[in-house]
C-alpha positions in Angstrom: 0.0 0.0 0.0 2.5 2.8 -0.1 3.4 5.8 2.0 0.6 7.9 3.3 1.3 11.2 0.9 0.2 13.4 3.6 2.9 13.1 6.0 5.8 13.5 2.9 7.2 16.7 2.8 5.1 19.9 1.7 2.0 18.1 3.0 3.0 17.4 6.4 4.0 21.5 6.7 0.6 22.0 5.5 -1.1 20.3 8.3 1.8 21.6 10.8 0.4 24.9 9.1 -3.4 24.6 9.4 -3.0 22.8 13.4 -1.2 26.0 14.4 -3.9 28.0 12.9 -7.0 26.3 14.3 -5.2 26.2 17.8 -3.8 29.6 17.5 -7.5 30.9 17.0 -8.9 29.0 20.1 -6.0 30.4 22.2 -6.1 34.0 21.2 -9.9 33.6 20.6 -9.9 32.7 24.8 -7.8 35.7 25.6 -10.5 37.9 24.1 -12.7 36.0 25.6 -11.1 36.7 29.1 -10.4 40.1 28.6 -13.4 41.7 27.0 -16.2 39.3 28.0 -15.5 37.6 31.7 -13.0 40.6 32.6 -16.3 43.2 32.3 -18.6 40.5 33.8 -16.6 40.0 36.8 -16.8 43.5 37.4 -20.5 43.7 37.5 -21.5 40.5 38.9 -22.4 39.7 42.7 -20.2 37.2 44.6 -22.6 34.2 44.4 -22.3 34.1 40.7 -18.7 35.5 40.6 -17.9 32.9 42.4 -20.0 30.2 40.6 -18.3 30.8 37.3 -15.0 30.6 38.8 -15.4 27.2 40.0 -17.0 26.0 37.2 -16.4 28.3 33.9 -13.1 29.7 34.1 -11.3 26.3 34.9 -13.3 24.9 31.8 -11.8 27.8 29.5 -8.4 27.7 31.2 -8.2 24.2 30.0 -8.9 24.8 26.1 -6.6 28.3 27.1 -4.1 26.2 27.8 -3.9 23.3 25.6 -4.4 25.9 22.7 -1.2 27.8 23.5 0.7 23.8 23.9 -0.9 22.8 20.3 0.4 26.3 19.3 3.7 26.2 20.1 4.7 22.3 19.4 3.0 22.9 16.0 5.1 26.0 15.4 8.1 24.3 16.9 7.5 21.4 14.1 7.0 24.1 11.6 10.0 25.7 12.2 12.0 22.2 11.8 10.0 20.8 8.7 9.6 23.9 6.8 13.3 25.0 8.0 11.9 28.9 8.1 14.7 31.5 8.8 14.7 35.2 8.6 13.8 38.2 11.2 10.2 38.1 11.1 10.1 34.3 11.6 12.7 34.4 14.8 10.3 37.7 15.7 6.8 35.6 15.7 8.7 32.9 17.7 10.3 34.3 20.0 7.1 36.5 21.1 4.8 33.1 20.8 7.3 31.1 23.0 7.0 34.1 25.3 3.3 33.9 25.6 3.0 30.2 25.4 5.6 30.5 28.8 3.0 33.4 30.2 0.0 31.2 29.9 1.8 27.7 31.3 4.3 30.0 34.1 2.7 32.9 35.2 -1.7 32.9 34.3 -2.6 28.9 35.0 -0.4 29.3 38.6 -1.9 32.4 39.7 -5.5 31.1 38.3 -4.9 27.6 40.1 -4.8 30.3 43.5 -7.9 31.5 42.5 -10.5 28.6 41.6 -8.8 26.9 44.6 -9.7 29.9 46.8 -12.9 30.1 45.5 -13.9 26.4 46.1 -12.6 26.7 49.7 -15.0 29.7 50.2 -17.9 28.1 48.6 -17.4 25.0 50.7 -17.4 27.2 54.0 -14.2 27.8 54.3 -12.1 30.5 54.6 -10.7 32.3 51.4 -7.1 32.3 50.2 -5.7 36.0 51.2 -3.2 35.3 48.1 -6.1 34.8 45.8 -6.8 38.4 45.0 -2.9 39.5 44.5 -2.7 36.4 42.2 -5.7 37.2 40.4 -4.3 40.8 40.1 -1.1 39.2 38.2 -2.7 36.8 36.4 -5.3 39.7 34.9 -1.8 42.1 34.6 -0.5 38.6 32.4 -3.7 38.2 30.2 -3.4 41.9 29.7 0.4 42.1 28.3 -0.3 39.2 26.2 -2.9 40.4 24.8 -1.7 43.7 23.8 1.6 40.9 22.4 -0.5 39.0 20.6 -1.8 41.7 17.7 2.2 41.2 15.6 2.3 38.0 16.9 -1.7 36.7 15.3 -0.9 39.2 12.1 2.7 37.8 11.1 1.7 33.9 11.6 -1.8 34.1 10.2 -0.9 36.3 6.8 2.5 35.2 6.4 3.1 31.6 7.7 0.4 30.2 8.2 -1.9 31.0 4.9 0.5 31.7 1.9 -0.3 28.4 -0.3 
């Protein structure tokens, strides 16, 4: 039966290419989501249902947060070695996606692990965590920086990676 064509050279970049994509639009697509949408909500909404949607939203979109930014970067990483990109813009794009991909796995999911963890202490009757609202301030401070990264970053993979034919 012959090799699989789709994993021999050009093809295998191609899906490298569109895996990035689709994963680099659910990871920025949930940093919009948390700073336009759940940021302004948490700012309106009562304790009972702030703290509801902590315990059982945010860990939900964490999750697809994080494992966006890891199918991300390893498919960047192994389009960087098939496709054996070089130039200023390419070490550019990488270096500020490695950055980001470290923010969201080093600096947001910790302080955000504070923070549900808190909040299901509190909602099971016990005390809060008194660390929960300085790590909630530097997780926000995090999501903040990159999003403001992720505009160069989104614009140089999507137009000039990651859909040239």
């Amino acid at each position: 039966m012959g090799d699989l064509a789709l994993l021999q050279g050009n093809s295998l970049a191609f899906l490298f290419r569109w895996i990035h994509l689709l994963a680099g639009v659910a990871w920025i697509g949930l940093l919009w989501y948390f700073n336009f949408v759940q940021g302004e909500y948490f700012k309106e909404a009562d304790a009972s249902s702030k703290s509801d949607a902590i315990r059982k939203l945010v860990p939900r979109a964490l999750w697809w947060f994080r494992w966006g930014a890891m199918f991300t970067f390893i498919s960047g990483v192994a389009l960087l070695g098939a496709k054996q990109l070089s130039g200023y813009g390419i070490i550019v794009g990488a270096v500020l996606g490695t950055l980001m991909f470290l923010n969201v796995w080093l600096i947001i999911w910790p302080k955000q692990k504070i923070v549900i963890a808190s909040a299901e202490s509190a909602a099971a009757g016990g005390d809060a965590d008194p660390a929960a609202a300085g790590a909630l301030a530097k997780a926000g401070l995090a999501s903040r920086t990159k999003f403001r990264c992720c505009f160069s970053w989104l614009l140089r993979c999507t137009w000039r990676n990651c859909l040239r034919p």
